[in-house]
Structure formats: structure tokens, C-alpha cells
Z-matrix of the N, CA and C atoms (Angstrom, degrees):
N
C 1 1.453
C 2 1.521 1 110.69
N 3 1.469 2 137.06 1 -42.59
C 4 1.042 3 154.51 2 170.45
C 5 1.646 4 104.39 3 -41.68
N 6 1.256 5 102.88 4 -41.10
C 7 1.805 6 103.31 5 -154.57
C 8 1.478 7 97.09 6 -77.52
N 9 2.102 8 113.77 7 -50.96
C 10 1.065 9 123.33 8 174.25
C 11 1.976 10 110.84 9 -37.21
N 12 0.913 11 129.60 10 -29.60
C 13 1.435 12 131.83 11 179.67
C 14 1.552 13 104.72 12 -89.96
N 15 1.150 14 126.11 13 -44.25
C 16 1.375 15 129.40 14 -150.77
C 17 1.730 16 90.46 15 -91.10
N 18 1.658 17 115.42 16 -36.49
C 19 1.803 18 105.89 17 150.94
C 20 1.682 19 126.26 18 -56.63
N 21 1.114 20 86.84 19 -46.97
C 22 1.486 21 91.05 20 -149.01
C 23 2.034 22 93.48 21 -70.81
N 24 1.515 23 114.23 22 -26.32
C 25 1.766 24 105.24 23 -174.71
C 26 1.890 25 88.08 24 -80.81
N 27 1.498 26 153.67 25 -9.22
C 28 0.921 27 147.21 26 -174.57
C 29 1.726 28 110.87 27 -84.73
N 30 1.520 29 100.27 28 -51.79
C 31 1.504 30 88.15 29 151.51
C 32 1.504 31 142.32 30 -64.12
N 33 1.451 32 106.93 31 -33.81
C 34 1.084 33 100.29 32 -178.18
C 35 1.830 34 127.90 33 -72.18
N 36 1.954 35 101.77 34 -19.00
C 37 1.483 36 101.42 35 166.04
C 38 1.361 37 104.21 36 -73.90
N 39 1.398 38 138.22 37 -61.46
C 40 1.207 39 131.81 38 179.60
C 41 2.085 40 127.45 39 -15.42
N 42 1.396 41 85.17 40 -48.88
C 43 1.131 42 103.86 41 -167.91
C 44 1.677 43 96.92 42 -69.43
N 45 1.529 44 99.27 43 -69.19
C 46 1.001 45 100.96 44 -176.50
C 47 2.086 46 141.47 45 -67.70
N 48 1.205 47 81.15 46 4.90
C 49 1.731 48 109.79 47 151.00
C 50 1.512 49 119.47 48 -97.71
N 51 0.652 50 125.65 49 -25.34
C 52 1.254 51 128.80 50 158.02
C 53 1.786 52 128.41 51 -58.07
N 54 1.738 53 93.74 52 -57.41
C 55 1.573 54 107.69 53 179.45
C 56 1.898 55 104.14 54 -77.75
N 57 1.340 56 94.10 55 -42.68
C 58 1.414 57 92.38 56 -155.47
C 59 1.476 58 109.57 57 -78.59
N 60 1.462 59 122.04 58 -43.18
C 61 1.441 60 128.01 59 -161.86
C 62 1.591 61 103.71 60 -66.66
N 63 1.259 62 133.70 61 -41.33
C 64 1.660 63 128.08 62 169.98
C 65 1.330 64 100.15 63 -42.85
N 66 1.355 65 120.79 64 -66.30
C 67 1.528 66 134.42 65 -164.09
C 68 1.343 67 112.24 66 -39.09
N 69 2.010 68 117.62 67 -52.15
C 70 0.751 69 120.74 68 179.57
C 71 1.078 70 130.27 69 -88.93
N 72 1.866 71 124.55 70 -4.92
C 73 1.348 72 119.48 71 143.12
C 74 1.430 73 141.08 72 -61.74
N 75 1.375 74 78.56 73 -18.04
C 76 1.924 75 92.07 74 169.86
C 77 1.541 76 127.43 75 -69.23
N 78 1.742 77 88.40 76 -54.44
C 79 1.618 78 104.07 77 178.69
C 80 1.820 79 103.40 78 -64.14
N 81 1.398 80 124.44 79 -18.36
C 82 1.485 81 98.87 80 -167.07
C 83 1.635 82 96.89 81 -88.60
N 84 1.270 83 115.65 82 -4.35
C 85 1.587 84 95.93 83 -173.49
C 86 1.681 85 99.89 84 -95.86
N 87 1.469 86 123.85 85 -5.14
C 88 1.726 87 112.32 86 -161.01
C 89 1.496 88 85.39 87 -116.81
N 90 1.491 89 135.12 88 -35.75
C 91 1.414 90 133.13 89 -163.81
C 92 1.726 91 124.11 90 -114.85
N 93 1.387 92 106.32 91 131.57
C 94 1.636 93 81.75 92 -157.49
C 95 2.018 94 110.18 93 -90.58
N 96 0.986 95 107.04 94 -166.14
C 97 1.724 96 90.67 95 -151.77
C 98 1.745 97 104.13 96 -64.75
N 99 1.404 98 103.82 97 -178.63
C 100 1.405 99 128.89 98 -175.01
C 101 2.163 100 93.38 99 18.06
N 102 1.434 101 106.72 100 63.66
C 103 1.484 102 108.11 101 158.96
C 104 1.730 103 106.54 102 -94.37
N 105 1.281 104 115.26 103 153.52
C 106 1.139 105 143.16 104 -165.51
C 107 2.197 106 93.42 105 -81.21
N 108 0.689 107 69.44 106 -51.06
C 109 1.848 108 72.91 107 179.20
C 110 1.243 109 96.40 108 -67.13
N 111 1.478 110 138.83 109 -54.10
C 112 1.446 111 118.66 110 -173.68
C 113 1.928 112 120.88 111 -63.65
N 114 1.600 113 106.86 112 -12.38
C 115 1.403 114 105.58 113 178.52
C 116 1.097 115 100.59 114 -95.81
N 117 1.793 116 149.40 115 -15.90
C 118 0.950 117 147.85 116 172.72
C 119 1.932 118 91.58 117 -60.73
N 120 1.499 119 141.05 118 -42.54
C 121 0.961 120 113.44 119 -161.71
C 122 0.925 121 98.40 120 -87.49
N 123 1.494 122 138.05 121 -25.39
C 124 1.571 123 135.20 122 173.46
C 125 1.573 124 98.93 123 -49.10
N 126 0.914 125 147.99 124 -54.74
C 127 0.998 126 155.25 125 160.55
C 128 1.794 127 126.73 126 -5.16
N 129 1.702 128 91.18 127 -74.32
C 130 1.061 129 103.14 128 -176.62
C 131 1.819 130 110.66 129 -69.87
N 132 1.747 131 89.98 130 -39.91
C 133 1.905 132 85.95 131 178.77
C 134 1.150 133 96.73 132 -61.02
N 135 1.050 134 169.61 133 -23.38
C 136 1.517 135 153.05 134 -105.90
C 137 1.900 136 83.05 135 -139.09
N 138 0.830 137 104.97 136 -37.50
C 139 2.043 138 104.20 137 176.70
C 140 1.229 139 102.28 138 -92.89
N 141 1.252 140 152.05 139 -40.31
C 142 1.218 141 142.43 140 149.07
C 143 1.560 142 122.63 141 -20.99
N 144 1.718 143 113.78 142 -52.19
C 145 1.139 144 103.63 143 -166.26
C 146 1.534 145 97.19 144 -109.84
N 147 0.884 146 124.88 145 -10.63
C 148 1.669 147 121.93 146 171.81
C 149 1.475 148 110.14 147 -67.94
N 150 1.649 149 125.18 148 -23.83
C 151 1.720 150 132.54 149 -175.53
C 152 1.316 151 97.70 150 -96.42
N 153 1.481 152 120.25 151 -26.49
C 154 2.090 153 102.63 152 171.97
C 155 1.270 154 82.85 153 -66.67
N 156 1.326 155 127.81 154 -80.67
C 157 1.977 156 138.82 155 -154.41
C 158 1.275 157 87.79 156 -31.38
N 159 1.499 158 144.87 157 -53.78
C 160 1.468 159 135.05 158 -127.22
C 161 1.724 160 93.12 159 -98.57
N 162 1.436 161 106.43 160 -34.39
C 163 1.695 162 124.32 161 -159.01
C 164 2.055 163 85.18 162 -80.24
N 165 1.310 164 129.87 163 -19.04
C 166 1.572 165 122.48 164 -164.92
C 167 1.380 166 91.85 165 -101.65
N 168 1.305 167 125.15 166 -31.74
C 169 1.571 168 111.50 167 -166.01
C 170 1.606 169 126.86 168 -129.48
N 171 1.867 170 99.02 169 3.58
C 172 1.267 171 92.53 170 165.18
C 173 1.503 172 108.42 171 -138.39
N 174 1.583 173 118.24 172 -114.06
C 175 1.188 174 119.12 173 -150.54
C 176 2.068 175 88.72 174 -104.72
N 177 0.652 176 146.92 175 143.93
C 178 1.653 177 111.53 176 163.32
C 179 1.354 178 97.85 177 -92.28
N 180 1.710 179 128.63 178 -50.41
C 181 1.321 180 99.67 179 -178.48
C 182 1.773 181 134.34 180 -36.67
N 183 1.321 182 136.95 181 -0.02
C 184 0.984 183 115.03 182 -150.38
C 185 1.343 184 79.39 183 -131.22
N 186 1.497 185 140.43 184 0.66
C 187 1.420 186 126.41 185 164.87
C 188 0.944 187 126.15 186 -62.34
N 189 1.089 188 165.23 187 11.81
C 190 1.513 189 146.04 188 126.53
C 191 1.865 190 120.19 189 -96.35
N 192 1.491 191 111.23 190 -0.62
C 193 1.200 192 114.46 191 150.50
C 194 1.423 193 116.97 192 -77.28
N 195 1.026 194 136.75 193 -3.20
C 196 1.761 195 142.63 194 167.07
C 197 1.586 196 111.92 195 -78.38
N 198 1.184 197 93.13 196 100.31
C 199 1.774 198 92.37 197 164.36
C 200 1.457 199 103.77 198 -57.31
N 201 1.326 200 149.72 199 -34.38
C 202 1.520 201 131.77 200 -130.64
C 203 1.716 202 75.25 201 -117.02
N 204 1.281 203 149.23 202 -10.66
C 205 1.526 204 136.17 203 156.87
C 206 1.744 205 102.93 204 -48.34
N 207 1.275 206 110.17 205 -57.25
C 208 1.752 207 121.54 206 -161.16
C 209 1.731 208 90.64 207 -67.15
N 210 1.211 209 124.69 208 -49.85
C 211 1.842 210 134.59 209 170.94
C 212 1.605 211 91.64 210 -28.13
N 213 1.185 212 114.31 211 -77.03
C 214 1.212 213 135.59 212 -135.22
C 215 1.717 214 101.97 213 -72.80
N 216 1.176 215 104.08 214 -64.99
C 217 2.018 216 125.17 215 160.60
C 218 1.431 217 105.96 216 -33.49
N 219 1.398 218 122.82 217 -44.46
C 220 1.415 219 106.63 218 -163.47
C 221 1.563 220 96.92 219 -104.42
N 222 1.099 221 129.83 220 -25.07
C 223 1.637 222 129.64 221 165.17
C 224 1.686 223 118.03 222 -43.19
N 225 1.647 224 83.68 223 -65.51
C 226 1.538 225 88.04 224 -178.49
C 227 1.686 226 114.14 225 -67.19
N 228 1.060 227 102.90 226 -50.96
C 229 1.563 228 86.70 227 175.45
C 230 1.845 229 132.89 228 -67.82
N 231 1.285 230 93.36 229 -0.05
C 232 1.456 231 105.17 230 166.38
C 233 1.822 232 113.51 231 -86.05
N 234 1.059 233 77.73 232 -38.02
C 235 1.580 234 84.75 233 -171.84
C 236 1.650 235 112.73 234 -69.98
N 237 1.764 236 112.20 235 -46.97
C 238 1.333 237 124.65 236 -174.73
C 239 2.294 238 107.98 237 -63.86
N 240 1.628 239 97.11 238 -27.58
C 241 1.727 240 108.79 239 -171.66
C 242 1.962 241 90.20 240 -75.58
N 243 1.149 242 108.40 241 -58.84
C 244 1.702 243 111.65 242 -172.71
C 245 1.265 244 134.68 243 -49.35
N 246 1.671 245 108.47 244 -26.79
C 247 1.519 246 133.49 245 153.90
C 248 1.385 247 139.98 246 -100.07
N 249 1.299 248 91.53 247 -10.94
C 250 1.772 249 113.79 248 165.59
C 251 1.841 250 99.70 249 -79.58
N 252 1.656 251 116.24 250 -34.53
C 253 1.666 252 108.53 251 -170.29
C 254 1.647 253 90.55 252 -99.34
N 255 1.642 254 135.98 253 6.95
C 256 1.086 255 112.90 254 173.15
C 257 1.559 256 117.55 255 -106.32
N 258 1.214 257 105.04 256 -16.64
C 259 1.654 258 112.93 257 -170.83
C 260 1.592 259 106.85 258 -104.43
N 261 1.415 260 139.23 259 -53.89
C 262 1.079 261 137.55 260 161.08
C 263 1.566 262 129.99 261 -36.48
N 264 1.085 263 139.57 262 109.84
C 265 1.599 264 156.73 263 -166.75
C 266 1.721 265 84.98 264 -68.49
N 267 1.605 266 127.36 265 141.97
C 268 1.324 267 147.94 266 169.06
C 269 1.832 268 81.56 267 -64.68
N 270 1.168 269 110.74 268 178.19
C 271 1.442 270 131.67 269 173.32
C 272 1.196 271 106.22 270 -126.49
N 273 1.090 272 117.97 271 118.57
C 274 1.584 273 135.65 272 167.08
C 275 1.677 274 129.04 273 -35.59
């Protein structure tokens, strides 16, 4: 049970360094911090890569009948936009 977590949070940074960190080098040079349009794309990456993860290890029919997918989508991408606009320096 341990490993299932200790995989599944390894993919999910992977992934989500992958999807998210371009995104958010982009958005910090065109959008200025905590904008509403830049969490809309957190957003969308954040459902992007939660429906491959969801489509490899569970049912796919039942992803968007899951309340705790939409939990999960809007957490993480709240969480990843709020510390991405607090720790990262604007670019000059």
C-alpha cells in the first residue's frame, strides 16, 4: 500500500513538471501574479494530467462521474498557481 502512494506522488510530480513548469514559465513573463487566467491554465493542465493518471490506473469511464477527480483538479491546481506566484522572482 505504501509503494502504491510513494508511485503514484512520483508520477504525479514528474508529470506535473513536465506539464506544468513550461506553462508556468510562460504565464510569469505575459501575466502578472496571482491572475485569474493563469489559474484557469493551472487548471486545465491539472485535468489533463490527472485523466492520463486516471485513464492508466483506473476505470476511465467513471472520471467525470467522481466528485473527488473535480476535489483533486481544483486543489492541486490551486495549490501548484499560489506557490508557483509566491516563490518564483517576476523576470525583469
Amino acid at each position: 500500500m505504501y509503494y502504491n502512494y510513494k508511485y503514484s506522488s512520483l508520477f504525479h510530480f514528474i508529470s506535473y513538471t513536465i506539464f506544468g513548469l513550461p506553462i508556468s514559465l510562460l504565464l510569469t513573463k505575459k501575466l502578472p501574479r496571482f491572475s485569474i487566467i493563469s489559474l484557469l491554465w493551472y487548471l486545465l493542465i491539472s485535468s489533463i494530467v490527472y485523466y492520463i493518471f486516471y485513464n492508466l490506473t483506473y476505470n476511465p469511464v467513471s472520471f467525470i462521474k467522481n466528485y473527488e477527480v473535480y476535489i483533486y483538479i481544483v486543489s492541486t491546481s490551486v495549490v501548484y498557481w499560489f506557490w508557483y506566484n509566491i516563490l518564483v522572482p517576476k523576470p525583469s
